[in-house]
N, C-alpha and C positions, 0 to 999 in steps of 0.2 A: 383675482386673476382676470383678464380683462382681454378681448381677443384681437389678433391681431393688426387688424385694420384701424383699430383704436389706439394700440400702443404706437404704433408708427405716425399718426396723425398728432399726436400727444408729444412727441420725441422732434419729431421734423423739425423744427426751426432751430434747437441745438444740433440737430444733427447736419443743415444747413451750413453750421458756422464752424462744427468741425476740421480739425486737421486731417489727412491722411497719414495714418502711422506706419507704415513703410509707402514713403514716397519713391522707393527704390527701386521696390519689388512693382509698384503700381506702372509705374512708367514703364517697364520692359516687359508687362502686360500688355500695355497700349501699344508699345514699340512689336512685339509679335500678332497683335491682334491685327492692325493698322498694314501687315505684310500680306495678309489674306485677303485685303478689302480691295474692291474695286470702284470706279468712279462710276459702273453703271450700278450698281447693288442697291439694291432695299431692302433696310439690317430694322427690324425685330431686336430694341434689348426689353427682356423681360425684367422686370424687379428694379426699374431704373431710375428709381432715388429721388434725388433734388435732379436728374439730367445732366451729374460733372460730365462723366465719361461718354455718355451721348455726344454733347455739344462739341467734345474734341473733338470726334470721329465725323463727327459732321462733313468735313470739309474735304475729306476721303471718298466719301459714297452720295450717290444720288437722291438717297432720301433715308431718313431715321425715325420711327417712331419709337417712342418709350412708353410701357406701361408700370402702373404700381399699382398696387393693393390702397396706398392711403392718398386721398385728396388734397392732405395737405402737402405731401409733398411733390404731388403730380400739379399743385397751384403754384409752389418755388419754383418747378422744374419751368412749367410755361411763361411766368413771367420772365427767367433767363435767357429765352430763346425766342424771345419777342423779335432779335432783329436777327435770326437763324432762319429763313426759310423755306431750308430742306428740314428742319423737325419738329415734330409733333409727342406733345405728350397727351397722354389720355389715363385715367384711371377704368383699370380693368383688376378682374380679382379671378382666381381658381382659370380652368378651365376656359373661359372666355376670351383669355389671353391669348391663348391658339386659336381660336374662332374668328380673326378681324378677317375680312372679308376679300382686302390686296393681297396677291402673293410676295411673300419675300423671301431672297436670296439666302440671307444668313442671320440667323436665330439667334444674340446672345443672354447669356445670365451673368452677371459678375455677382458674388455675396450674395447667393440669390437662393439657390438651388434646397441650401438646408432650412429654410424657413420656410418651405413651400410642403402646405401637408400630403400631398402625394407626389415627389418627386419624380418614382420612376414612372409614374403614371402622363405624368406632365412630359416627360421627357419623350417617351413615345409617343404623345399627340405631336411634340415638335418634329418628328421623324414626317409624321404622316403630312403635315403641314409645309414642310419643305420640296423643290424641286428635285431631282435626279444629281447629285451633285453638290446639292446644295450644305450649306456648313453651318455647324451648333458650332460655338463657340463659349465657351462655361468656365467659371472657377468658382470652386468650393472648399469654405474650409471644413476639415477635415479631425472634428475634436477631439474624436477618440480613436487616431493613429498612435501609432510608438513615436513619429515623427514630433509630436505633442511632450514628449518624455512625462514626467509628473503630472505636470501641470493638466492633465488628460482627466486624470481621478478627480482633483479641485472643481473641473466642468462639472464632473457627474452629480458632486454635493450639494455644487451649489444651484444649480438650474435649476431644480425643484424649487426651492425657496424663493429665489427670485421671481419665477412664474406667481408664483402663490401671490406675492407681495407686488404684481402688478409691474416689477423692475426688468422684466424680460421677454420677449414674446415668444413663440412656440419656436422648438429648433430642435431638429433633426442629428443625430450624432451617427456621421458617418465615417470610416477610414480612407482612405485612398484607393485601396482594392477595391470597397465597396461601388464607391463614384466611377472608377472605370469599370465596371462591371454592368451596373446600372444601364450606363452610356452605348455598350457595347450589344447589350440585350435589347435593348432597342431599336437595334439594328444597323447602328451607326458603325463608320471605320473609323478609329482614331488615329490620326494623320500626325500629330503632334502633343506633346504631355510635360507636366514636368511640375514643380511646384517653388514657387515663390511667394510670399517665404514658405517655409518647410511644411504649414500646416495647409495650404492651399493649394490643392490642384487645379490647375492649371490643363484644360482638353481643348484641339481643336479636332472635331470629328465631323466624319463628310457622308452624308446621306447618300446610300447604294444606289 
């Protein structure tokens, strides 16, 4: 078993060269995401990879920084965004992620949220962290929904074993009700929801 900052650092350069497996659903993410943004914002994505989805939205908003947990992939994210300069990637891990010292407008997480070991914990620092108005924007998949049909129980088998054997990193099994719920207790209003594909919720929610 090997902790998470390590698997991801380990993983990063296949996961670099990866495909998107619904390019469908990803795009009319970006396409809703992208309706919320403005040209003056300073967008916070937490959990933000090699920097795909960053570097798109770039040219949307005034300024972007990206954080991750692993250095290797916070070094693919930077060297992409060498000639980007509205954004910024930086490795930050837990907690610290909400601590950068700029204010920003709007907070997101894509694929993010269930690999984080205190979620709703994280989620209410973004509350407090944000302006009057100011917007989370998150999608999570959602493993142990009915939306999942079967293949729900399949997650539950095999995660442990994977963990064990170093093949997985920690991940949080939430449903849909749970993630809007979470979101909601935190104080947030949810403005917008929805899920594409079926096992990913999909919030835009607006700080009171």
């Amino acid at each position: 078993m090997v902790d998470s900052a390590t698997f991801w650092d380990k993983v990063a350069p296949k996961y670099a060269e990866s495909k998107i497996r619904d390019m469908a659903a990803y795009e009319y993410t970006l396409e809703r995401t992208r309706s919320y943004l403005k040209e003056s914002d300073a967008v916070l994505e937490l959990g933000c990879g090699t920097g795909s989805t960053a570097l798109l939205l770039a040219p949307d908003v005034r300024q972007i920084t990206g954080t991750d947990i692993s250095s290797q992939m916070i070094k693919i994210a930077q060297g992409k965004a060498q000639d980007v300069p509205n954004a910024d990637f930086r490795m930050q891990s837990g907690k610290a992620a909400t601590e950068l010292k700029e204010p920003f407008d709007v907070v997101m997480g894509f694929n993010f949220f269930h690999l984080a070991p205190t979620p709703g914990a994280l989620i209410a620092d973004i509350y407090e962290m944000l302006p009057e108005g100011g917007l989370f924007i998150s999608k999570t998949p959602c493993l142990t929904d009915r939306a999942f049909g079967w293949k729900r129980f399949l997650v539950l088998a095999a995660l442990p074993v994977m963990r064990l054997l170093g093949k997985a990193p920690a991940v949080g099994l939430f449903t849909i009700a749970e993630i809007d719920r979470m979101i909601q207790e935190a104080g947030f209003d949810i403005v917008e929801s929805g899920n594409f594909p079926s096992i990913s919720r999909y919030v835009v929610a607006r700080r009171r």
